[in-house]
BADREN-455018 format. One line per 2 residues: number of its first residue (from 1); their letters; for each residue z, y, x of C-alpha. Coordinates in steps of 0.1 Angstrom, whole numbers, plus 5000, padded with zeros to 4 digits. Layout:
<sites>
NUM> A> Z/Y/X; ... $
</sites>
This chain:
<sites>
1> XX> 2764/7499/9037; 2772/7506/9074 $
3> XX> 2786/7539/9081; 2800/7569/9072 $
5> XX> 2782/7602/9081; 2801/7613/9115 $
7> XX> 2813/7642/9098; 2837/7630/9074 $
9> XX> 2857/7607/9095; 2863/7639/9120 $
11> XX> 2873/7658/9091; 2898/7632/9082 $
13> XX> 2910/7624/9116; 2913/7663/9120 $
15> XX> 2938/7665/9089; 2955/7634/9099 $
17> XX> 2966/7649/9131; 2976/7681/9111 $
19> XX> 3001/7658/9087; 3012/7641/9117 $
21> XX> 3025/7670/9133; 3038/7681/9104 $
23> XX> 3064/7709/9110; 3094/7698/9085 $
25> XX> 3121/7704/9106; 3144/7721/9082 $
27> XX> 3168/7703/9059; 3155/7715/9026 $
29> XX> 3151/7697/8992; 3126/7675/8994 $
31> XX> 3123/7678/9033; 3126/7639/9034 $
33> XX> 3099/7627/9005; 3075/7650/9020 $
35> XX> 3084/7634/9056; 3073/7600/9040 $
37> XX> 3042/7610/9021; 3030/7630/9053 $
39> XX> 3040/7595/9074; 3027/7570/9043 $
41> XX> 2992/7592/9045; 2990/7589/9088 $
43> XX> 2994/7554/9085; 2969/7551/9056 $
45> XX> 2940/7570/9073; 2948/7549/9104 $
47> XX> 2951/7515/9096; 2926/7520/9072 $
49> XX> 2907/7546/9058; 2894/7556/9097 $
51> XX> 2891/7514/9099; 2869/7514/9069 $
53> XX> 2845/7546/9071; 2836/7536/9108 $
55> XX> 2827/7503/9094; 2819/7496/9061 $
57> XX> 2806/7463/9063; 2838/7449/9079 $
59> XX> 2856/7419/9058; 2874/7427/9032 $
61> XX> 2912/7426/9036; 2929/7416/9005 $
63> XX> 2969/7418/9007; 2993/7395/8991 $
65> XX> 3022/7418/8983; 3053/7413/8959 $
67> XX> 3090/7406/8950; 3115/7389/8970 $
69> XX> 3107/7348/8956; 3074/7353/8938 $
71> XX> 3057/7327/8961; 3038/7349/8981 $
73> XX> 3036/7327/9008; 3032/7295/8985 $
75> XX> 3006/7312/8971; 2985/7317/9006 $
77> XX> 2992/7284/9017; 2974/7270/8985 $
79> XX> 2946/7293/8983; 2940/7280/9019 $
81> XX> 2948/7244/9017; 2962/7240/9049 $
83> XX> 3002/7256/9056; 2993/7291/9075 $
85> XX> 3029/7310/9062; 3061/7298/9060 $
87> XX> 3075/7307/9028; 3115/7322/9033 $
89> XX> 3145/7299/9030; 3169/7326/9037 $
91> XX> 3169/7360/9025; 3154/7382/9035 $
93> XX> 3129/7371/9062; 3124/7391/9093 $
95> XX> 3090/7371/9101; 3060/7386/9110 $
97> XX> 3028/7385/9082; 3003/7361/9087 $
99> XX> 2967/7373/9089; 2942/7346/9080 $
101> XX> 2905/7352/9084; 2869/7330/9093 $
103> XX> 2863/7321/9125; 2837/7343/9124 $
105> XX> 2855/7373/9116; 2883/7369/9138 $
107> XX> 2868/7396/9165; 2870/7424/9134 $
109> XX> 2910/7419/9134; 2917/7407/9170 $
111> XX> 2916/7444/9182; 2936/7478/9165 $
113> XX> 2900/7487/9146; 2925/7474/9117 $
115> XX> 2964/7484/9116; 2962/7493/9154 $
117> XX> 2998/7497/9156; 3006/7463/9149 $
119> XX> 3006/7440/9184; 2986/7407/9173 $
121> XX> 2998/7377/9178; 2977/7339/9179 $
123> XX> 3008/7316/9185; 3019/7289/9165 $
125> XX> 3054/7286/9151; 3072/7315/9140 $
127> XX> 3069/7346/9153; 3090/7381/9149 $
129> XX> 3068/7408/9154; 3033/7426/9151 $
131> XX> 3009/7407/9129; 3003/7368/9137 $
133> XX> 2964/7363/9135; 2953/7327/9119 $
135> XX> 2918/7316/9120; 2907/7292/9097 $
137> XX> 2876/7273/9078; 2893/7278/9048 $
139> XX> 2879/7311/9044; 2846/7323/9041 $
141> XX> 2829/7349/9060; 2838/7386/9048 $
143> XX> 2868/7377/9035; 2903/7383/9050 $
145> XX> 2938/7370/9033; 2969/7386/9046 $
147> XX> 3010/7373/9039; 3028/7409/9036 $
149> XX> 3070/7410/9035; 3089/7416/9004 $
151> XX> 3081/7446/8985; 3117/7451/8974 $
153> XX> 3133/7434/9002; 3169/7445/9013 $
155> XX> 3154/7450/9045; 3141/7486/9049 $
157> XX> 3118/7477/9077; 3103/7450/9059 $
159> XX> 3100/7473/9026; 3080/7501/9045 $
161> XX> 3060/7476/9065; 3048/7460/9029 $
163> XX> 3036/7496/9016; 3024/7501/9054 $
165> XX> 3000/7466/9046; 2997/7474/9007 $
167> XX> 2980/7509/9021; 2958/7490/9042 $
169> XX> 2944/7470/9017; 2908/7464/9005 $
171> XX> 2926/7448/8974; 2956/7438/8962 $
173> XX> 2970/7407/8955; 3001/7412/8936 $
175> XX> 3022/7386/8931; 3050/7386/8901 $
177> XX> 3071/7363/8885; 3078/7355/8843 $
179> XX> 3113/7365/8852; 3106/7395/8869 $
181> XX> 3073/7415/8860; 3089/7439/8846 $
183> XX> 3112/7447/8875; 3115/7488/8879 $
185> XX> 3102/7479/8917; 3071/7463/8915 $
187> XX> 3057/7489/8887; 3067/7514/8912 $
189> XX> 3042/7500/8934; 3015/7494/8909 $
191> XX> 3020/7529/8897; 3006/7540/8928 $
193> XX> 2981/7512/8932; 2965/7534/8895 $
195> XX> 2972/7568/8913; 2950/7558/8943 $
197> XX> 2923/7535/8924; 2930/7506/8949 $
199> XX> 2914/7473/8935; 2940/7451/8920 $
201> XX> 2948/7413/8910; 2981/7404/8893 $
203> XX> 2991/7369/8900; 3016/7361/8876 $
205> XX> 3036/7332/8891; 3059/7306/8877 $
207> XX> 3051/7309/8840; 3068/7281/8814 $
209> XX> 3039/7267/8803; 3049/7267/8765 $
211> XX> 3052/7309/8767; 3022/7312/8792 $
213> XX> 3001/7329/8762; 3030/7355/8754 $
215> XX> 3040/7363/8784; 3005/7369/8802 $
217> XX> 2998/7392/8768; 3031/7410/8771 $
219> XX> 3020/7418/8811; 2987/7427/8800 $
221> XX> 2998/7452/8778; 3021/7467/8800 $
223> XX> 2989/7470/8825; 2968/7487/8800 $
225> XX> 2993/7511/8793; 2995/7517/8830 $
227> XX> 2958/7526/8833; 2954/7493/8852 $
229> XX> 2932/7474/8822; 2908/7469/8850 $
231> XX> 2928/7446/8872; 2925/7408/8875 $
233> XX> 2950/7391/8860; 2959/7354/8867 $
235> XX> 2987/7329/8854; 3001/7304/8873 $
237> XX> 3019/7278/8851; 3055/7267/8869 $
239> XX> 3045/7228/8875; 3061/7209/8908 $
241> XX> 3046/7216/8936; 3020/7184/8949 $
243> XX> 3027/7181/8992; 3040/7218/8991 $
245> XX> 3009/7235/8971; 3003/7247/8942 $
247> XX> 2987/7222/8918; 2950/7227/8920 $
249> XX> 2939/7237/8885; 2965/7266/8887 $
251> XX> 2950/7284/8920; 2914/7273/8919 $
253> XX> 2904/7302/8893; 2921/7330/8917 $
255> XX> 2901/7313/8949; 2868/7307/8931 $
257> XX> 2869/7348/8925; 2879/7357/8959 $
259> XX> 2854/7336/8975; 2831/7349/8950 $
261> XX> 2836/7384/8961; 2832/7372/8996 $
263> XX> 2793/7361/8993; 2780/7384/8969 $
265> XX> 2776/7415/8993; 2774/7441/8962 $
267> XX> 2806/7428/8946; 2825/7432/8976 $
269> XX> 2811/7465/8982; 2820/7481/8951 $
271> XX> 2858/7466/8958; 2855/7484/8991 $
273> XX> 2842/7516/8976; 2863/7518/8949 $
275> XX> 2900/7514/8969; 2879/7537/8994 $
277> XX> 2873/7565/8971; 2904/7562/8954 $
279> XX> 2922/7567/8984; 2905/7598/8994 $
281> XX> 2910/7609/8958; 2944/7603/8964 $
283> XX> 2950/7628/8992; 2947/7658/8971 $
285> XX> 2981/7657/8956; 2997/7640/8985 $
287> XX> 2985/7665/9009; 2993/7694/8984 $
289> XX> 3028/7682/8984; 3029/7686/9021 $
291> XX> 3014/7713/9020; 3044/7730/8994 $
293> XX> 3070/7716/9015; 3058/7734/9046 $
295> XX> 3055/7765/9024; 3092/7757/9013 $
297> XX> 3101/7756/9047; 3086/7790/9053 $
299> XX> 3108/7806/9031; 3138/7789/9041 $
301> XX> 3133/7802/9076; 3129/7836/9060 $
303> XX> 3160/7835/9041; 3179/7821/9072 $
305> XX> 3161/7848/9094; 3176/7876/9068 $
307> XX> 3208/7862/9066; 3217/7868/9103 $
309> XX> 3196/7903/9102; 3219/7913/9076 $
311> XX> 3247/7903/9098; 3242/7918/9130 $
313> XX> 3223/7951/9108; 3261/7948/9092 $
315> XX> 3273/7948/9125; 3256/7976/9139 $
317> XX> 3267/7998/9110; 3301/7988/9115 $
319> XX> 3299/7997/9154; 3284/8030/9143 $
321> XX> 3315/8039/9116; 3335/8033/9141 $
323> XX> 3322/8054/9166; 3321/8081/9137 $
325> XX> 3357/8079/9124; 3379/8087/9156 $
327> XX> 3393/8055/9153; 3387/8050/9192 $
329> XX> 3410/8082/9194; 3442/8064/9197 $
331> XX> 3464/8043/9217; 3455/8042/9255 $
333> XX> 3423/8067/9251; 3446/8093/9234 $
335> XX> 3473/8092/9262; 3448/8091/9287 $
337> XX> 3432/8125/9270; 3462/8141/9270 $
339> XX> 3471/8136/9304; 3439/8144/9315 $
341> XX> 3441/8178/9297; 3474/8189/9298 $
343> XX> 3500/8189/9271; 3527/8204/9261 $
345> XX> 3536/8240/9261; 3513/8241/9286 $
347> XX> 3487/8229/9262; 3497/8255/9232 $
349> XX> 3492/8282/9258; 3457/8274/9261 $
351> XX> 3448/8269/9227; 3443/8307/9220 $
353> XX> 3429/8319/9253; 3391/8305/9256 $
355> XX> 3382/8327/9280; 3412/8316/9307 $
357> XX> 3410/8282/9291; 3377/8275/9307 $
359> XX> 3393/8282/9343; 3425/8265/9339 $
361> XX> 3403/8235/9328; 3375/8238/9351 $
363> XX> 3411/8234/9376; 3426/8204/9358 $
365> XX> 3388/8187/9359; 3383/8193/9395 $
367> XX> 3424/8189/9411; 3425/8156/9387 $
369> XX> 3398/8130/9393; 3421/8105/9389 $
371> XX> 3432/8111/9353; 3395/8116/9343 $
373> XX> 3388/8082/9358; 3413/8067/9337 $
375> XX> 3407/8084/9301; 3366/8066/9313 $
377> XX> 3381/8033/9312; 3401/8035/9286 $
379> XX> 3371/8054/9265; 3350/8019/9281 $
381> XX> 3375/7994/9271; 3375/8007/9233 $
383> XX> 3339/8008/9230; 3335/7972/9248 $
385> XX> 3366/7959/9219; 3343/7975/9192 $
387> XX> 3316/7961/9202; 3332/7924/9212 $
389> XX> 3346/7926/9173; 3312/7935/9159 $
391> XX> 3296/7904/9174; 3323/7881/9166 $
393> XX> 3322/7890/9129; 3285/7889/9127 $
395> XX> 3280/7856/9146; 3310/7846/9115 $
397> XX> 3291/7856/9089; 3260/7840/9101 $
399> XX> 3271/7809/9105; 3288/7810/9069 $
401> XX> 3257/7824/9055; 3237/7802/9071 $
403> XX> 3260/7769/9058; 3248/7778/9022 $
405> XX> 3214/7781/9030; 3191/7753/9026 $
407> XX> 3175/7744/9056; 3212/7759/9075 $
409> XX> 3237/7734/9077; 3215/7712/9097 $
411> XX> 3211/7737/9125; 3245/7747/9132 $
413> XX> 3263/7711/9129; 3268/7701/9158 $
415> XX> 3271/7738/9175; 3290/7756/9148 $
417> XX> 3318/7764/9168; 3298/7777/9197 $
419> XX> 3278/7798/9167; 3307/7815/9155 $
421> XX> 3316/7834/9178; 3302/7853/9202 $
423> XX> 3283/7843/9229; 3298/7836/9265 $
425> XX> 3275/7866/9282; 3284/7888/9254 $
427> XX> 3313/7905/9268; 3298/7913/9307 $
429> XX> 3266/7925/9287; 3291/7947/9270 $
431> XX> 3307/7963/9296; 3276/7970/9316 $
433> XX> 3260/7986/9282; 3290/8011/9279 $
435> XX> 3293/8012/9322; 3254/8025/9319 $
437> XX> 3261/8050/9284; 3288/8069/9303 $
439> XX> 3268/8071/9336; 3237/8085/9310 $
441> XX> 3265/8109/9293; 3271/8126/9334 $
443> XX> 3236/8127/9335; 3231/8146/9305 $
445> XX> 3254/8170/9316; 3246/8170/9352 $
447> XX> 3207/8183/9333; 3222/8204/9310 $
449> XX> 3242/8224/9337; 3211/8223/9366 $
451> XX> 3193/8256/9348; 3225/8275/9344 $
453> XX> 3233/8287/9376; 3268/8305/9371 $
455> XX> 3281/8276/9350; 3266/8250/9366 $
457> XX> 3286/8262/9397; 3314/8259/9376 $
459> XX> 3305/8225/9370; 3295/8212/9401 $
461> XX> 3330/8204/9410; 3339/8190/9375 $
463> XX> 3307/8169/9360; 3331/8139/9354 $
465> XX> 3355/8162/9333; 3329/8173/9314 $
467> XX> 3312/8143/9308; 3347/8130/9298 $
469> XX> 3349/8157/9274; 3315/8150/9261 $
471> XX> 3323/8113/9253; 3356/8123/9238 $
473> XX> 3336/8149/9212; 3312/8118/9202 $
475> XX> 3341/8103/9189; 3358/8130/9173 $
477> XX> 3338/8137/9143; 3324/8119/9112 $
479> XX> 3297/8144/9107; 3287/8156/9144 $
481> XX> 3298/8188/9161; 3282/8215/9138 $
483> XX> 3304/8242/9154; 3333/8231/9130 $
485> XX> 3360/8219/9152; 3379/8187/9145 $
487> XX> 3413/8187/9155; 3424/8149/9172 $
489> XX> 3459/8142/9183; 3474/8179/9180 $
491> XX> 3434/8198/9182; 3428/8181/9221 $
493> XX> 3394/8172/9218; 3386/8207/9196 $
495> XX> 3400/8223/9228; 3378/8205/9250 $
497> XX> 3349/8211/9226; 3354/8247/9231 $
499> XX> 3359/8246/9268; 3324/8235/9270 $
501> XX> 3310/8260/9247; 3321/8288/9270 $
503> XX> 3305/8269/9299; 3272/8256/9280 $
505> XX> 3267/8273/9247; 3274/8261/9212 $
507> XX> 3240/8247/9207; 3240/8230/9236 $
509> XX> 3275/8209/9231; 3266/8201/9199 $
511> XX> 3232/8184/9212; 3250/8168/9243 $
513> XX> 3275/8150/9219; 3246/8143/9193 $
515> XX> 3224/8132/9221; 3252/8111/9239 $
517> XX> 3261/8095/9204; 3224/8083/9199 $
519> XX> 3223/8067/9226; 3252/8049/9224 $
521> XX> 3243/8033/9192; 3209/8023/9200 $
523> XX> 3226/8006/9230; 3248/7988/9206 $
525> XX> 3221/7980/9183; 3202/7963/9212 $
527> XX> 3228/7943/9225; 3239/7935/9190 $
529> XX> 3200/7926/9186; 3199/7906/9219 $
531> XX> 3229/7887/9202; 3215/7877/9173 $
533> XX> 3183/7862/9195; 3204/7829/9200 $
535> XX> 3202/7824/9157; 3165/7838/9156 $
537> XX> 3158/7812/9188; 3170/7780/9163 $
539> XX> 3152/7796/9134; 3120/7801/9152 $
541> XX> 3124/7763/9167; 3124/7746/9134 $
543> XX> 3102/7769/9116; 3066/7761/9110 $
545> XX> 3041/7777/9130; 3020/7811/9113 $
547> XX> 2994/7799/9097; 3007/7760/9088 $
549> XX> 2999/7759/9051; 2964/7774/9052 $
551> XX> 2955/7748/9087; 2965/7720/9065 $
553> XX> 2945/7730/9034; 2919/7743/9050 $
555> XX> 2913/7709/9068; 2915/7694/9036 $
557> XX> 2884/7718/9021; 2869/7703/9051 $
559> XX> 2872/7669/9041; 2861/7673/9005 $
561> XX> 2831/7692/9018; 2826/7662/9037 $
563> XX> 2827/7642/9010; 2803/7662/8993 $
565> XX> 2779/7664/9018; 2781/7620/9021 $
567> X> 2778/7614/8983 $
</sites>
């Protein structure tokens, strides 16, 4: 062995870098587990599936891992001969683990070629960080021991930098006790030791030596069961300890095999290849579960995407009933109308005279710029409050759709109350929408009248009138003007209706006020849409990329290709 063909450690860097920029933004069931297999497999491939395939002839690393008080530590020291750990007093320990290699091999774990993220460390005493590097005779050549912290410590650091060490592990060492073998903890761990085919020795530690037999057959069983028959197994017998080791007869068989492994070249490769396959085997179903959780994602952003479509599409429908059922034809607008078209008797006079009704009109539009200004505000300040109450109850139900939608809650927590309601530019962008609709409704009429020469005189002094009139008629009907006249507040706008027929046709009022009414929805539905861009702008933040799902796989057909092509 040396090294891998070049292609399959791109491949595998190439899908690293995919799971490490793995888009789980979103707060959705089993957003976190996902998190830590996507983080558990970046680690892996760097500290030592990269590591390895560069450089398969590099020592092997074999990790001491288990429970809080096995005698990890013990352990190491009497493998070695010589104290190179300190074994914890207090728990739990915060030390850092202790890597002890030849003097020979020390240049193939000085540098980051092995767990690069770990600072190294050569100094004596105890030390709190990184990875302390020990050199000593004690070990042959091509073999590497390292300390790793408590597997079930209370410490969550410590916990995740044992599996961090476990993962970079030629083979494991993993230490148990009688009392404790059968701890829910440790089988975790061995669990996934079988799912990755990573080479394995149990020690079990601290044994009575009258129930050595029983209990080393009850482990073995459980092992078997496990799909682990093929690991090591070795008993150590609880005896006093002889000038802080373990007595020699109950660690010599577990160092005669290590050292074994380490000078016959072929047994130390197949330990290599095995934990090395198995953890590329062992990618498959980690990165298909990444893979689903990304996809999950995808669909949460969906459903959070339709939830505020459906409000703000709610929205626009409700601007565009409103518009519809004359409900705008009230308060200030209808006093406004009125005055701007006469009332009274004055008003029943006109009612069956169309003819002089267009010139007693055409005089109120052009002697009373005044009152038509005022009925345009009014008409602007209802439009801009129905529109101002469609955007606060859409942003509402947004944000309370949104808090029963997976992947919702965690966008809006800290901004809910900014969410639901509407935004602070909402309002001016209101009022210049309707400022711009009226000044399009004068210009509609201002075209209508330019080929019409008699009437269009008779317009020229009352455009704002008429547009006035216009804008009242889009609000005056549920069904359009069809020629049927809807009477509002005592038949005012059917009047006006009709003074415009005698000056433009019937066709053509009836396509001003259609016309007119268009537009002023598809203004409302844009600004209503340009709303809802602050909830499509969080979506689209946390959402995964196009394409996420198939990148990640596809770099994964890559890999086993790879594979192929090596084997």
């Amino acid at each position: 062995m040396s090294t891998a063909a070049p292609r399959l450690p791109d491949a595998l860097q190439a899908l690293r870098d995919l799971l490490a920029e793995a888009p789980l933004h979103l707060d959705v069931a089993g957003r976190d587990e996902a998190r830590r297999s996507a983080r558990a497999v970046v680690d892996q491939v760097d500290d030592y599936l990269l590591p390895r395939l560069r450089d398969l002839d590099a020592p092997l690393l074999a990790v001491v891992g288990g429970s809080t008080g096995a005698g990890k530590s013990t352990l190491v020291n009497s493998l070695l001969g010589v104290p190179v750990t300190t074994a914890g007093v207090l728990r739990p320990t915060t030390r850092a683990p202790v890597l002890v290699c030849a003097p020979t091999d020390r240049d193939a774990f000085a540098g980051d070629r092995v767990l690069p993220g770990l600072a190294r460390s050569t100094g004596e005493g105890e030390v709190t960080g990184g990875l302390r590097l020990v050199v000593s005779d004690a070990l042959p050549p091509g073999l590497a021991v390292l300390d790793a912290p408590d597997v079930d410590s209370v410490v969550e650091t410590n916990r995740e930098l044992a599996g961090q060490l476990l993962a970079a592990a030629d083979l494991w060492l993993f230490v148990t006790t009688a009392a404790r073998y059968a701890d829910a903890v440790p089988w975790e761990l061995l669990r996934t030791a079988q799912e990755r085919g990573t080479a394995l020795a149990v020690v079990l530690d601290r044994v009575p030596p009258e129930a050595a037999r029983e209990i080393a057959d009850d482990l073995g069983g459980m092992l078997r069961r496990a799909g682990l028959e093929a690991a090591r197994l070795f008993v150590v017998e609880e005896r006093p300890l002889e000038g802080g080791f373990l007595p020699e007869d109950q660690v010599a068989p577990l160092r005669a095999w290590l050292h074994g492994l380490a000078a016959d070249q072929e047994q130390r490769a197949a330990v290599v290849r095995q934990t090395l396959a198995g953890a590329l085997d062992s990618l498959a179903a980690r990165v298909e579960g990444v893979a689903g959780q990304v996809r999950a994602q995808e669909d949460a952003a969906e459903a959070l995407r339709a939830a505020a479509d459906a409000a703000y599409a709610r929205a626009c429908t409700s601007v565009s009933d409103g518009v519809a059922s004359g409900a705008l034809l009230r308060g200030e607008v209808l006093a406004r109308w009125q005055e701007f078209v006469g009332t009274g008797e004055w008003m029943r006079t006109l009612q069956g005279h169309v003819g002089r009704l267009r010139d007693r009109i055409t005089a109120s539009l052009t002697g009373r710029p005044a009152a038509g200004a005022g009925l345009q505000q009014a008409l602007e300040s209802g439009v801009e409050t129905l529109l101002r109450d469609a955007a606060e109850e859409a942003a509402e139900r947004t944000v309370t759709a949104w808090r029963g939608t997976p992947g919702g809650p965690g966008l809006i927590a800290d901004r809910h109350r900014e969410l639901e309601t509407a935004s602070a530019e909402f309002a001016e962008a209101a009022s210049a929408e309707v400022r711009d609709w009226q000044g399009g409704v004068l210009d509609l009429v201002r075209s209508e009248g330019a080929g019409k020469r008699t009437r269009a005189r008779t317009l020229s002094w009352g455009v704002n009138g008429a547009g006035a009139v216009v804008m009242m008629a889009v609000f005056a009907s549920t069904g359009g003007l069809t020629g049927g006249e809807v009477a509002v507040a005592g038949g005012t706008t059917a009047l006006g209706q009709r003074v415009l027929e005698a000056v433009f046709g019937d066709a053509a009022v009836r396509s001003l006020a259609a016309r007119a009414r268009a537009d002023l929805e598809q203004r409302a539905d844009r600004l209503l849409t340009d709303e809802r861009g602050r909830f499509d702008a969080l979506v689209d933040a946390a959402a995964p990329p196009e394409g996420a799902v198939e990148a990640l796989r596809a770099a994964f057909a890559e890999l086993t290709a790879a594979r192929g092509d090596r084997r």
